[in-house]
Each structure stands twice: as C-alpha cells, then as structure tokens.
Steps between C-alpha positions, in 0.01 A plus 500: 500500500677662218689830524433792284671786406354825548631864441436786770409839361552787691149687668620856420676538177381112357864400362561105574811454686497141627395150450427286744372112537166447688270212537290470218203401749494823721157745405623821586721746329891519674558832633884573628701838593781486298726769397461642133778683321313736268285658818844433689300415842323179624132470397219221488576239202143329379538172302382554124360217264 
C-alpha cells in the first residue's frame, strides 16, 4: 500500500503541528496525544484532510 502524508491538528485550539505518514487504506481518522506548543500541554491530535 502507499503511504500518505497527513497533518495532525490540535482538538483544543485547532493549530496543525505535525505531519505524519499513514496507510492510505486505513477508514478511520488518526487520533494521537502529542504535545502542542501554543496550548503548551499535551492534548488529542485528530488527522485533518
């Protein structure tokens, strides 16, 4: 399968901090804990298209 990038937006204040390469075949939406520097504490990262 190919790899895609994807960017990860943060849940509470919706700035996109990372990128990240996923499987282009998976259905559901990548959710990770990551640490965000403009709420300067670790919150839930959704994937955006």
């Amino acid at each position: 399968m190919a790899q895609v990038k994807v960017a990860l937006a943060c849940s509470v204040c919706g700035t996109r901090n990372y990128t990240v390469s996923t499987n282009q075949a998976h259905t559901e939406r990548l959710e990770l804990k990551k640490f965000c520097k403009q709420c300067g504490k670790k919150t839930i990262h959704r994937e955006t298209r």
